[in-house]
N, C-alpha and C positions, 0 to 999 in steps of 0.2 A: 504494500500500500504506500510507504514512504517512497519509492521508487519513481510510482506513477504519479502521486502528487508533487516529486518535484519534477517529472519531466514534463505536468500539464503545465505547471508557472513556469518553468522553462518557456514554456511553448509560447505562450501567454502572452512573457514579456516581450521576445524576440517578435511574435505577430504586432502588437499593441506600440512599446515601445521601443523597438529595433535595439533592444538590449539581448546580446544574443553569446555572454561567458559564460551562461550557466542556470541555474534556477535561484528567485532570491530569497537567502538566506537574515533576511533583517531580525525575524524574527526571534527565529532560532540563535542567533552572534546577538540579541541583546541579552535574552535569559542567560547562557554562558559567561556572560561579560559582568552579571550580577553576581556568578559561586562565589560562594567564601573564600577567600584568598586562601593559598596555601598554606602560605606562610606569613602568619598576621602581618609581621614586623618585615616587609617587605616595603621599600621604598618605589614611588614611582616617578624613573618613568615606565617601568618595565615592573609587572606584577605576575606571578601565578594565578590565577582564579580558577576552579575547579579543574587542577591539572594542566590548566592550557596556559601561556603565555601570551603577555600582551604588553605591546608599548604604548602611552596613551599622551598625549598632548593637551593641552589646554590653551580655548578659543573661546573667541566670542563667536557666537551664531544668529543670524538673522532668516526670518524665513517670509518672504511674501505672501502677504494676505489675499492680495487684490491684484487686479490686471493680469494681462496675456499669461505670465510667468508666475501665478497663483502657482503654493508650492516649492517653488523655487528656493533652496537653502545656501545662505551664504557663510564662509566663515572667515572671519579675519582674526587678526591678531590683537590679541585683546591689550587696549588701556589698562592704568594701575585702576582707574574707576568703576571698570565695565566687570557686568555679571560676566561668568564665564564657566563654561560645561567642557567635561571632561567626554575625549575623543580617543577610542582604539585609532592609532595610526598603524599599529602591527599585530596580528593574531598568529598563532603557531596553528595553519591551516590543517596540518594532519592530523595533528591534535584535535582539535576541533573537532575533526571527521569521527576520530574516535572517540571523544566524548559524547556527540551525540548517538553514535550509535549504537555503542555502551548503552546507552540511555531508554535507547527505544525498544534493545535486547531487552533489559531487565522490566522494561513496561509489560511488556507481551509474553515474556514468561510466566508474571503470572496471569496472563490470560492463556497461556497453553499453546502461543504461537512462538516458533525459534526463528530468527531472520538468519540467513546461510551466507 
């Protein structure tokens, strides 16, 4: 089932938005990016979070309300004044791969299905 729902958003984007590396993964790379750090006493820029590594940045973010480019996210570099949100700029992608699917293994086990 994970297979085909990502090859249907795969499909999806590449039809819709001529975004065509892959199926997208925002959702799944935010929950990950929330695990409890490895190791509490990790400084960042570069943290463990549930096994996986990550380097993150800090920006300011602006997002378009209104007109053509509704949506639209901007990021600059943040003033000493400006609110500012923290950004994966690097994940450990096989990691990743393996954490979720770790993840979806032990879901379905105990519903009685093994993914191979």
């Amino acid at each position: 089932m994970l297979h085909d729902l990502l090859c249907f958003f795969a499909s999806t984007y590449a039809k819709v938005f001529n975004i065509t590396e892959g199926p997208p993964l925002h959702d799944p790379l935010a929950v990950a990016a929330i695990l409890p750090p490895s190791n509490p006493t990790e400084q960042e820029p570069a943290t463990t979070q549930g096994g996986i590594r990550w380097e993150w940045e800090h920006a300011k973010v602006l997002v378009d309300t209104h007109g053509v480019e509704v949506g639209r996210t901007l990021k600059y570099v943040p003033k000493q004044e400006d609110t500012v949100v923290k950004i994966a700029a690097v994940v450990d992608v096989p990691r990743f791969w393996e954490v979720l699917l770790e993840t979806v293994n032990t879901i379905d086990l105990r519903g009685g299905v093994q993914w191979v």
